[in-house]
C-alpha positions as a Markdown table, in Angstrom:
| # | Residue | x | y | z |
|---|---|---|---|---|
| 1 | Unk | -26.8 | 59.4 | -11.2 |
| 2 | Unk | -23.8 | 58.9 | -9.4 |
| 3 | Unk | -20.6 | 57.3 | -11.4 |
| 4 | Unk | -17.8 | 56.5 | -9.0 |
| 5 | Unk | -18.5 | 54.2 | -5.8 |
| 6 | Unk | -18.9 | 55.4 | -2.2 |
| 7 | Unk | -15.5 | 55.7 | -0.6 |
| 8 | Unk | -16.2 | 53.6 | 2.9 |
| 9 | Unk | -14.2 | 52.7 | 6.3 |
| 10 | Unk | -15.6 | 49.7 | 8.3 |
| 11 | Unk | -14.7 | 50.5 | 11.8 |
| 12 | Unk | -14.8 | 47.6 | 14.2 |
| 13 | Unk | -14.4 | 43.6 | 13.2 |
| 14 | Unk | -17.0 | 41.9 | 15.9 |
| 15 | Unk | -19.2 | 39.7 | 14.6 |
| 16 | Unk | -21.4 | 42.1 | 12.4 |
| 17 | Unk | -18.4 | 44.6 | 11.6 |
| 18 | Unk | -16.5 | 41.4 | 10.3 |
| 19 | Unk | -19.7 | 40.8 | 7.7 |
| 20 | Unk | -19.9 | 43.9 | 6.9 |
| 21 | Unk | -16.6 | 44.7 | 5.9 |
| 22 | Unk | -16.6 | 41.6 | 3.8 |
| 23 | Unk | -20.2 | 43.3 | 2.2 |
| 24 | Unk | -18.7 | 46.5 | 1.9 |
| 25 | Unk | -15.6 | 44.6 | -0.4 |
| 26 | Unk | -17.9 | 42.8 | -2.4 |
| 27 | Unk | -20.5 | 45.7 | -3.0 |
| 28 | Unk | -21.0 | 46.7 | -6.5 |
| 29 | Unk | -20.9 | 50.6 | -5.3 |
| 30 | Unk | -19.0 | 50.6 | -2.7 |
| 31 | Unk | -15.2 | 50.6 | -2.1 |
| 32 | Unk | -13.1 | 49.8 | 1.0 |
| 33 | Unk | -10.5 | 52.3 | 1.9 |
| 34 | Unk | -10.1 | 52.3 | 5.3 |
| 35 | Unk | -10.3 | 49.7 | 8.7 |
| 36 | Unk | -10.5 | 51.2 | 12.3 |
| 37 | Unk | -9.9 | 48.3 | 14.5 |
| 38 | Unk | -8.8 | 48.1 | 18.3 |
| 39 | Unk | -6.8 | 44.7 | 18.6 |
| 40 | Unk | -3.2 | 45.2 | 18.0 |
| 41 | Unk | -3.0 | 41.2 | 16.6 |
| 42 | Unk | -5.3 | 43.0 | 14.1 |
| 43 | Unk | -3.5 | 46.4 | 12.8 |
| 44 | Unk | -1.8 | 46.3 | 10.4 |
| 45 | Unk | -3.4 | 42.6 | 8.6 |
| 46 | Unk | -4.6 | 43.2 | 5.0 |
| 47 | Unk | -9.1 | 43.7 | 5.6 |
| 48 | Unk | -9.6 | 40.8 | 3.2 |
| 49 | Unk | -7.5 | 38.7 | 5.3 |
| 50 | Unk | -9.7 | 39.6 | 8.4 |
| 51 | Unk | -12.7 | 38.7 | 6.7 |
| 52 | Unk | -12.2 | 35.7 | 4.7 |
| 53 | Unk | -11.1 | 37.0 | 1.3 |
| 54 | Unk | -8.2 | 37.5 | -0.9 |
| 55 | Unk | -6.0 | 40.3 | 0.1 |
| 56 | Unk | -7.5 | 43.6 | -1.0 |
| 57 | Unk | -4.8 | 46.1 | -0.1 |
| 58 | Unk | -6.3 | 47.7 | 2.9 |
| 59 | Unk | -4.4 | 47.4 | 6.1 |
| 60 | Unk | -6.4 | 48.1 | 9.8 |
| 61 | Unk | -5.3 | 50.7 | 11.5 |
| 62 | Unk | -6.1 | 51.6 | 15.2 |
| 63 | Unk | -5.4 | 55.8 | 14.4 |
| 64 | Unk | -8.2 | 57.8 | 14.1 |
| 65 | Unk | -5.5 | 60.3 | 12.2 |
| 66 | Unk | -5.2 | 57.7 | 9.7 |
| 67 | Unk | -9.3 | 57.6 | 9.0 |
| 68 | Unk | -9.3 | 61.0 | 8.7 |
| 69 | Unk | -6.5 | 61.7 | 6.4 |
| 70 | Unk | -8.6 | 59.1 | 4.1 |
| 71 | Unk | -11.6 | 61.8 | 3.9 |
| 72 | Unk | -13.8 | 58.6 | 2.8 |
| 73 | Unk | -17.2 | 59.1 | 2.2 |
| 74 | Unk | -18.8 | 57.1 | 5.0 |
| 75 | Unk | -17.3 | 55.4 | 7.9 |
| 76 | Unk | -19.3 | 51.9 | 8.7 |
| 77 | Unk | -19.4 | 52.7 | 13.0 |
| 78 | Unk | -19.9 | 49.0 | 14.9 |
| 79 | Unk | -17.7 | 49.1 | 17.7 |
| 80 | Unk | -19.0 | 48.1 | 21.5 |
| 81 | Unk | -19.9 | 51.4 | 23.1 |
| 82 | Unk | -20.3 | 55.1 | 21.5 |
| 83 | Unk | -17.1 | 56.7 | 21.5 |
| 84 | Unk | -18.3 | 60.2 | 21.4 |
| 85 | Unk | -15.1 | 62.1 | 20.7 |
| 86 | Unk | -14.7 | 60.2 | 18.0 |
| 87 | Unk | -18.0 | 60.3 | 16.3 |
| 88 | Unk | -17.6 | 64.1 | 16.4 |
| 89 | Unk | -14.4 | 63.8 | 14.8 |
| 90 | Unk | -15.4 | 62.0 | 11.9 |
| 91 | Unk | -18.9 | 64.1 | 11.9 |
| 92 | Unk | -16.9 | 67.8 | 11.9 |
| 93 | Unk | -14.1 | 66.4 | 9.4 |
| 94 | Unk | -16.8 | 65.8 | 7.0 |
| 95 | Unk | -17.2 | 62.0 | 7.1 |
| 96 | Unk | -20.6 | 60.4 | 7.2 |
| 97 | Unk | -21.9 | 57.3 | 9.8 |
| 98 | Unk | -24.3 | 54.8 | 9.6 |
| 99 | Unk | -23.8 | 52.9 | 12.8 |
| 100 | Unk | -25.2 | 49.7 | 14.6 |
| 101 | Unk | -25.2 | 51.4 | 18.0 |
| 102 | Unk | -28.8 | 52.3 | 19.6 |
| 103 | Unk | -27.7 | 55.8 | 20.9 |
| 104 | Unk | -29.0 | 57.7 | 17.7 |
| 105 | Unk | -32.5 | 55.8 | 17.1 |
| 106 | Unk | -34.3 | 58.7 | 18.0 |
| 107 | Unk | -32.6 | 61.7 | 18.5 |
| 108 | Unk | -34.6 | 63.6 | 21.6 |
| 109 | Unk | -34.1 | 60.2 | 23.5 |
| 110 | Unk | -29.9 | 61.3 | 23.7 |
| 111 | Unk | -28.3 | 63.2 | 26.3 |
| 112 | Unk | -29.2 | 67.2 | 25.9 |
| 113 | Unk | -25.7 | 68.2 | 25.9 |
| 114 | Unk | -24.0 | 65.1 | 24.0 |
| 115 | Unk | -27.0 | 65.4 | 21.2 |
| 116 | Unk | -26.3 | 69.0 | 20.5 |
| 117 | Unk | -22.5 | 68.3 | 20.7 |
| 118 | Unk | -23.5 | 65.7 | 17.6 |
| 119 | Unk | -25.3 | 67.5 | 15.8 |
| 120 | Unk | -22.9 | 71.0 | 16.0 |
| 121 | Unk | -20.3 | 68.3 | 14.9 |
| 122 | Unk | -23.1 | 67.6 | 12.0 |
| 123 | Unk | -23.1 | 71.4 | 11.1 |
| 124 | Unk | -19.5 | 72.1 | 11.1 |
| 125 | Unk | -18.5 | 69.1 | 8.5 |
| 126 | Unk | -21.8 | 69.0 | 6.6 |
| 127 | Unk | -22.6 | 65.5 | 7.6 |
| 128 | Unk | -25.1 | 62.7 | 8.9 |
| 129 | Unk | -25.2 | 59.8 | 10.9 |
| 130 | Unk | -27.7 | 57.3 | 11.3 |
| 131 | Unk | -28.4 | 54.3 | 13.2 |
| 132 | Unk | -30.2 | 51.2 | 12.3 |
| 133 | Unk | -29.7 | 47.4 | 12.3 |
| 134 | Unk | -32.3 | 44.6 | 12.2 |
| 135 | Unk | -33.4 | 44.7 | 16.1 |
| 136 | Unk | -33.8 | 47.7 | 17.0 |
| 137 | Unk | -34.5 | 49.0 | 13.7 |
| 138 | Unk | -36.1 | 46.7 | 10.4 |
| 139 | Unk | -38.3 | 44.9 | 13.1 |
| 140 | Unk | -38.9 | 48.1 | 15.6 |
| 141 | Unk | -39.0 | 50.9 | 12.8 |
| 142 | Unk | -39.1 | 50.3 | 9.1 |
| 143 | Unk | -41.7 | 47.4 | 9.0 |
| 144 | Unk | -43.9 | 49.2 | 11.5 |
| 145 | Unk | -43.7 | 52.1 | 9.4 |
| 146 | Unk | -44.5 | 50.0 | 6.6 |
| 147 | Unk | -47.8 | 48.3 | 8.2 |
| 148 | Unk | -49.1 | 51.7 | 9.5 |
| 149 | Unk | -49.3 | 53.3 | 6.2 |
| 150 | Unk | -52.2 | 50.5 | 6.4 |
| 151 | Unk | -54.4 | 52.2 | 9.1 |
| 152 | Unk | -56.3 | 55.0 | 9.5 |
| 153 | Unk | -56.4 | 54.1 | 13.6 |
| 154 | Unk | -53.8 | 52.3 | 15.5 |
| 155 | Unk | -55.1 | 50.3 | 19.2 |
| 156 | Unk | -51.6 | 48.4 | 19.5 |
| 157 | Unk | -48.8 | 47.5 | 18.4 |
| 158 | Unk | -47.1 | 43.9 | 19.3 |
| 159 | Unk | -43.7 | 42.4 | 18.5 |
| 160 | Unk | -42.1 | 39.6 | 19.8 |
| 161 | Unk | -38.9 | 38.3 | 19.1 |
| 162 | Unk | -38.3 | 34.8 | 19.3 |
| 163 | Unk | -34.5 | 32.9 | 19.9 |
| 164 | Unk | -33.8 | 29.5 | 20.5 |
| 165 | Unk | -30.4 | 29.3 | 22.3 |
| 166 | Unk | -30.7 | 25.8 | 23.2 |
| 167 | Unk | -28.3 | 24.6 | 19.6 |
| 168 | Unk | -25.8 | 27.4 | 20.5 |
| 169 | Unk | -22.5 | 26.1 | 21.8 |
| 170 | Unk | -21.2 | 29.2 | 23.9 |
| 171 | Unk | -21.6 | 28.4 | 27.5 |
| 172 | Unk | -19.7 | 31.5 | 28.7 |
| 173 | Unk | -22.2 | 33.6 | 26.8 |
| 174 | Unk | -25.3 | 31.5 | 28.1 |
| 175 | Unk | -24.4 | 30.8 | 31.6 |
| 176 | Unk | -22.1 | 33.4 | 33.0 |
| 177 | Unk | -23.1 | 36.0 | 30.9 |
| 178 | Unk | -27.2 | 35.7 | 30.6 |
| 179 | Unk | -27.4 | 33.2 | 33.6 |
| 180 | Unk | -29.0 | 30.7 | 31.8 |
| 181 | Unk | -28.2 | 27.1 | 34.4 |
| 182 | Unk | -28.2 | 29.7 | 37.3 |
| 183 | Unk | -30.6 | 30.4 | 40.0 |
| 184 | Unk | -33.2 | 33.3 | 39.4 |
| 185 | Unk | -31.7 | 37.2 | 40.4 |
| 186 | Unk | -34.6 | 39.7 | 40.2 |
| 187 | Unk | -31.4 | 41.8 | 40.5 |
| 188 | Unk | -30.4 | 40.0 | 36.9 |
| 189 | Unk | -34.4 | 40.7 | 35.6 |
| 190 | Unk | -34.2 | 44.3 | 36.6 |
| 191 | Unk | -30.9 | 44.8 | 34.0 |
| 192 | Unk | -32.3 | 43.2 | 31.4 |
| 193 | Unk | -35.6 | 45.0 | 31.4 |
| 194 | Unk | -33.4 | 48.2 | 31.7 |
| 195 | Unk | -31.1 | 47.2 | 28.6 |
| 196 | Unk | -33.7 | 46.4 | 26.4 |
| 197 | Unk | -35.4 | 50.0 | 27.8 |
| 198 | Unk | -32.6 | 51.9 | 26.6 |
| 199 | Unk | -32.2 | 50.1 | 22.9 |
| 200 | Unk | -35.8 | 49.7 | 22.3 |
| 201 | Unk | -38.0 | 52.3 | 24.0 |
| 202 | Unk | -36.3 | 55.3 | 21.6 |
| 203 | Unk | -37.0 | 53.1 | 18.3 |
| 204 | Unk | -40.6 | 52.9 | 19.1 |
| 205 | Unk | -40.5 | 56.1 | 20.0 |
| 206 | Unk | -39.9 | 57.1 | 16.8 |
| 207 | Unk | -42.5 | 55.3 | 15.3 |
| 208 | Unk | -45.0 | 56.5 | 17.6 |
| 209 | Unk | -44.2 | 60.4 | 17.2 |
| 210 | Unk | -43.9 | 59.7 | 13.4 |
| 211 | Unk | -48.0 | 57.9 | 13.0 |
| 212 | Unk | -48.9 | 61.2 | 15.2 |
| 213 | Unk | -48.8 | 59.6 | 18.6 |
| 214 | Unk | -46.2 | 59.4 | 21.2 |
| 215 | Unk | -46.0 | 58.0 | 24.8 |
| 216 | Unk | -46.8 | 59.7 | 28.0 |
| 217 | Unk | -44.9 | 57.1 | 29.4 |
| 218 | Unk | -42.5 | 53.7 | 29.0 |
| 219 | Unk | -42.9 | 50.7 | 31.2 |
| 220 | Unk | -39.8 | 47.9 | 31.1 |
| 221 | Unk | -40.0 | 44.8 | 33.2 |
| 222 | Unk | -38.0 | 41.1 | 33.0 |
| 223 | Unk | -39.2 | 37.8 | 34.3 |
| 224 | Unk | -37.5 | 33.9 | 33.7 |
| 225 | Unk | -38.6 | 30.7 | 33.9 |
| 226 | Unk | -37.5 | 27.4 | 35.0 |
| 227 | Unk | -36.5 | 24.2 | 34.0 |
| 228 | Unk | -38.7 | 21.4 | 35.5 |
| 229 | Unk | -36.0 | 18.1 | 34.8 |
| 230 | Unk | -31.8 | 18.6 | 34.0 |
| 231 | Unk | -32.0 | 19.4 | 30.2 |
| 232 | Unk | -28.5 | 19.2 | 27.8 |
| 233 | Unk | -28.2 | 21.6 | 25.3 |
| 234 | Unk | -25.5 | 22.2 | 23.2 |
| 235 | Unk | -23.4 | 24.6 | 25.8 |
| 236 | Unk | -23.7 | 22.1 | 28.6 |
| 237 | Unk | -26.9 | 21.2 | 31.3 |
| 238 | Unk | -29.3 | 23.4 | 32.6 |
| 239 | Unk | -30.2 | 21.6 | 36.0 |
| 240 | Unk | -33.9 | 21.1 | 37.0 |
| 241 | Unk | -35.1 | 24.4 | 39.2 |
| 242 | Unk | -32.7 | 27.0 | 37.0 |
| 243 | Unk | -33.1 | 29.4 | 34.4 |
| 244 | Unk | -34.4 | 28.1 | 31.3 |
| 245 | Unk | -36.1 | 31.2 | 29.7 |
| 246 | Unk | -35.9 | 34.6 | 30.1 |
| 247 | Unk | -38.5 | 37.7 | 28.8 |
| 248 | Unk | -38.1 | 41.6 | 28.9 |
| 249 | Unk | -40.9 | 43.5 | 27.8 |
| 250 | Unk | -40.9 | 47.4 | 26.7 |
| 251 | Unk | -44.3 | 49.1 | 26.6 |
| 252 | Unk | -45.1 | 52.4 | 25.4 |
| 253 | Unk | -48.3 | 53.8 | 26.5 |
| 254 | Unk | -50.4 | 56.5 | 25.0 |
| 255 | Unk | -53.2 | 58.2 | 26.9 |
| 256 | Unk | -52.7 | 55.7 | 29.8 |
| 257 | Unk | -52.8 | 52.7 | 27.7 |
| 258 | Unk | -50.4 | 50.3 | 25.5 |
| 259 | Unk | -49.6 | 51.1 | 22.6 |
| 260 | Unk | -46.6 | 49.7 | 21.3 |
| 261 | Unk | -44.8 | 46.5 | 22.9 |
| 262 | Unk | -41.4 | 45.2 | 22.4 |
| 263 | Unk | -41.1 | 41.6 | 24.1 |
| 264 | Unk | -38.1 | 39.4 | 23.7 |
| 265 | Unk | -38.0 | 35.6 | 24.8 |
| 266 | Unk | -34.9 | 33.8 | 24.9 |
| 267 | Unk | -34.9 | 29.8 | 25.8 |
| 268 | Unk | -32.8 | 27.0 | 26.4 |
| 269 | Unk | -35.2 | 25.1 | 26.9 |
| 270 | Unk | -39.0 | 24.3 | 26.3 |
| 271 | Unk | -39.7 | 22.3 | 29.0 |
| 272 | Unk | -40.1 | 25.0 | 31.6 |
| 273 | Unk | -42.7 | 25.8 | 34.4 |
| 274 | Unk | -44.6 | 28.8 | 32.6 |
| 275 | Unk | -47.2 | 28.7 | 30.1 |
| 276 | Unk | -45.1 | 31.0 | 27.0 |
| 277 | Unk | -44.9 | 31.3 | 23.6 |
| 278 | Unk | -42.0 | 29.5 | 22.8 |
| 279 | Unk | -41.9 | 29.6 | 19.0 |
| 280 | Unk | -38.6 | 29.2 | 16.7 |
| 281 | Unk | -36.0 | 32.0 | 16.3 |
| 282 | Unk | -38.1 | 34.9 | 14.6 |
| 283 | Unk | -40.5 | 37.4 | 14.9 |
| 284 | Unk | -44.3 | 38.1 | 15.2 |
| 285 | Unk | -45.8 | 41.3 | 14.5 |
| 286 | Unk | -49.3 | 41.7 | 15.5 |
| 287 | Unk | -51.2 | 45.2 | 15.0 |
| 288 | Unk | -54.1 | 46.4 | 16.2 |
| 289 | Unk | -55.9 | 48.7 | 14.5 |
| 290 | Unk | -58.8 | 49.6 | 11.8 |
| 291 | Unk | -56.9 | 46.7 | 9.1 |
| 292 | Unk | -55.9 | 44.2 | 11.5 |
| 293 | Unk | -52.7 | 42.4 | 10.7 |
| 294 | Unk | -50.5 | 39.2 | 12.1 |
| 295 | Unk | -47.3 | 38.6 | 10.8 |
| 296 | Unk | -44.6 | 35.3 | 11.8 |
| 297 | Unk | -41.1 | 35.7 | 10.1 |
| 298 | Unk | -39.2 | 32.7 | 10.6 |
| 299 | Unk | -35.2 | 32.5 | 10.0 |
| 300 | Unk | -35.4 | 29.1 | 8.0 |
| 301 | Unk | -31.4 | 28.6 | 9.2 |
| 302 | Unk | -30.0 | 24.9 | 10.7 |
| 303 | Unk | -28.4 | 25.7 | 13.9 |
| 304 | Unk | -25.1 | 25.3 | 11.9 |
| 305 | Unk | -25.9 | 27.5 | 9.6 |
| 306 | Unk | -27.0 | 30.4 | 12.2 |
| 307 | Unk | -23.3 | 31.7 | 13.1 |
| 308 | Unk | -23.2 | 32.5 | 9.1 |
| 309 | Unk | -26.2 | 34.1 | 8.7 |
| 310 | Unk | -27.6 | 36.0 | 11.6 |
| 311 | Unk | -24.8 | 38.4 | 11.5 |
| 312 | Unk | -26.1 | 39.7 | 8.0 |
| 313 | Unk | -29.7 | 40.8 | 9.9 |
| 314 | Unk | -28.0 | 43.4 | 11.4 |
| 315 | Unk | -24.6 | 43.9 | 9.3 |
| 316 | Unk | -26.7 | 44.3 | 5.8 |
| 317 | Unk | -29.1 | 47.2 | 6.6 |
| 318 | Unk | -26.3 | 49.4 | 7.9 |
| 319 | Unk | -24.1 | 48.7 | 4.5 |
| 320 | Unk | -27.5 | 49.0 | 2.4 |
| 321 | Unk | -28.0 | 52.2 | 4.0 |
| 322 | Unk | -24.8 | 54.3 | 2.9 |
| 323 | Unk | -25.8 | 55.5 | -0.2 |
| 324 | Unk | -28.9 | 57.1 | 1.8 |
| 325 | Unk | -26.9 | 59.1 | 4.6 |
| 326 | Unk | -24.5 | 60.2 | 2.0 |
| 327 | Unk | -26.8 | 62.3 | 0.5 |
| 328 | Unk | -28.9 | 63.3 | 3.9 |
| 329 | Unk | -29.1 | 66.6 | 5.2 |
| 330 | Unk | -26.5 | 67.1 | 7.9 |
| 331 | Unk | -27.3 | 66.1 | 11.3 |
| 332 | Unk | -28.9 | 63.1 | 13.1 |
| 333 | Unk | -31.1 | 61.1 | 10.7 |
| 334 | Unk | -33.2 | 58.6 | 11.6 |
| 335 | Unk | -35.3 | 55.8 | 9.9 |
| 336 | Unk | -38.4 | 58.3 | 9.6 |
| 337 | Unk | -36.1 | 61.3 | 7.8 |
| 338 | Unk | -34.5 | 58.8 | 5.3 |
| 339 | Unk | -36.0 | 57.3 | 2.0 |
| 340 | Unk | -37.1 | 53.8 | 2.2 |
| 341 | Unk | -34.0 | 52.1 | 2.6 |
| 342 | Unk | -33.4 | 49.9 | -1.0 |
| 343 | Unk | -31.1 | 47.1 | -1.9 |
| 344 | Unk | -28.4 | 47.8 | -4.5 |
| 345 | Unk | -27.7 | 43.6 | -5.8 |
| 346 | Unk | -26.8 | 44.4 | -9.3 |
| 347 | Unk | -23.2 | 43.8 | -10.5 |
């Protein structure tokens, strides 16, 4: 058994970087060495302070030179966008990642040449990295996983994710940003089908390869509906004949038809002119197969509660995760080459 904690560097204070590195301080196993950030109002402040807590010693740094001479055992990697030069970096000098990002789901879904530049940087420093959060990953991997050790044939698998946007007071996010309150853009539709292609397709991918499947092919489309009378909702009014709701769907097919389904729905408002399924912020799992199942998971949260809790779904797997990757083979590992990932609460 191992004695002394996991030496760790949170890189990255977002949203879900910021809860993690307040996770990674107040783990039992774990202990805070290093913080990567960008923001130069944030280099040099103390990582407690940056999270909420009492000082802790650590100051943020925006070197990479400074990581490295740290030689921690894992670096916690949540930044927006994969900055490959790093990553190989940290990979060939020996450090460790679990990361947030969707790039390393599913390994033969990456680049030819930028996968084998990972995983020579895997070789060279003995080290993993892994990817995984709540969505893709727990919902699109490791409960899937978990349900198909159930069957002994699979027709289908659904999930939908469910979120409620309509008590969310962030009306650059919801209007400029998602277009929520605007007129419909197929041109809008099209990037959203072809985001959530990109982050989901590989996860359930994975899944599919690992029951002894796979897709011939991948399908990705996006559609909205409308409001039918001016609605107010916490970020401002969505005006009668806008956006209200928007889907994108991910389908993997197998042998010509579906077999897994990724479909996420995203409202302002319920009062819309399409007949969907517009259920509180969760899941629901549905499989098809020889022990039929249907799942709801509900996140039993006040709307003022959310902005504290939602970014744990996706902060709290990666940090759970360490101990796993630190002892992986080297190289790219994904949800399917790890152990069941378990919670360390003791303390």
């Amino acid at each position: 058994m191992r004695t002394r904690p996991y030496r760790v560097v949170q890189w990255a204070t977002g949203n879900v970087g910021t809860r993690s590195l307040r996770c990674v301080i107040e783990h039992p196993r774990l202990q805070l060495v290093g913080l990567h950030v960008h923001s130069e109002a944030k280099a040099g402040r103390d990582a407690g302070e940056l999270c909420g807590l009492a000082p802790v010693g650590v100051q943020a740094t925006r070197s990479i030179e400074d990581i490295l001479a740290l030689k921690p055992d894992c670096v916690l990697y949540m930044q927006q966008g994969a900055n490959f030069d790093d990553i190989c970096r940290l990979l060939s000098a020996g450090i460790n990642i679990v990361t947030t990002r969707t790039e390393f789901n599913h390994p033969a879904s990456l680049d030819p040449v930028l996968r084998a530049r990972v995983e020579d940087a895997c070789v060279r420093g003995a080290s993993s990295i892994h990817a995984t959060g709540s969505s893709p990953g727990f919902i699109t991997e490791a409960l899937p996983l978990v349900l198909g050790s159930l069957q002994r044939r699979l027709d289908m698998l659904r999930i939908s994710e469910f979120a409620n946007l309509a008590p969310r007071n962030s009306p650059e996010l919801l209007f400029q940003v998602m277009g929520f309150g605007q007129a419909p853009d197929p041109r809008r539709d099209a990037g959203r089908a072809h985001h959530l292609r990109q982050a989901f397709a590989p996860s359930l991918q994975l899944v599919a390869e690992a029951l002894g499947l796979g897709f011939d092919s991948v399908e990705a489309s996006g559609d909205v509906a409308l409001a039918r009378r001016d609605t107010r909702i916490a970020a401002g009014e969505l005006k009668a004949g806008t956006v209200a709701a928007q889907r994108a769907t991910v389908t993997g097919l197998y042998r010509g038809k579906p077999l897994m389904r990724f479909k996420a729905t995203w409202y302002c408002g319920t009062d819309i002119d399409a007949d969907w399924d517009l259920r509180g912020d969760g899941w629901h799992v549905e499989v098809d197969g020889d022990v039929p199942l249907d799942l709801a998971i509900r996140f039993p949260v006040t709307p003022e509660q959310w902005p504290r809790v939602s970014p744990g779904l996706t902060a709290h797997r990666a940090v759970n995760a360490v101990p796993y990757i630190c002892a992986a083979a080297p190289g790219i590992r994904t949800t399917v080459d790890l152990p069941q990932v378990v919670s360390d609460l003791g303390p």
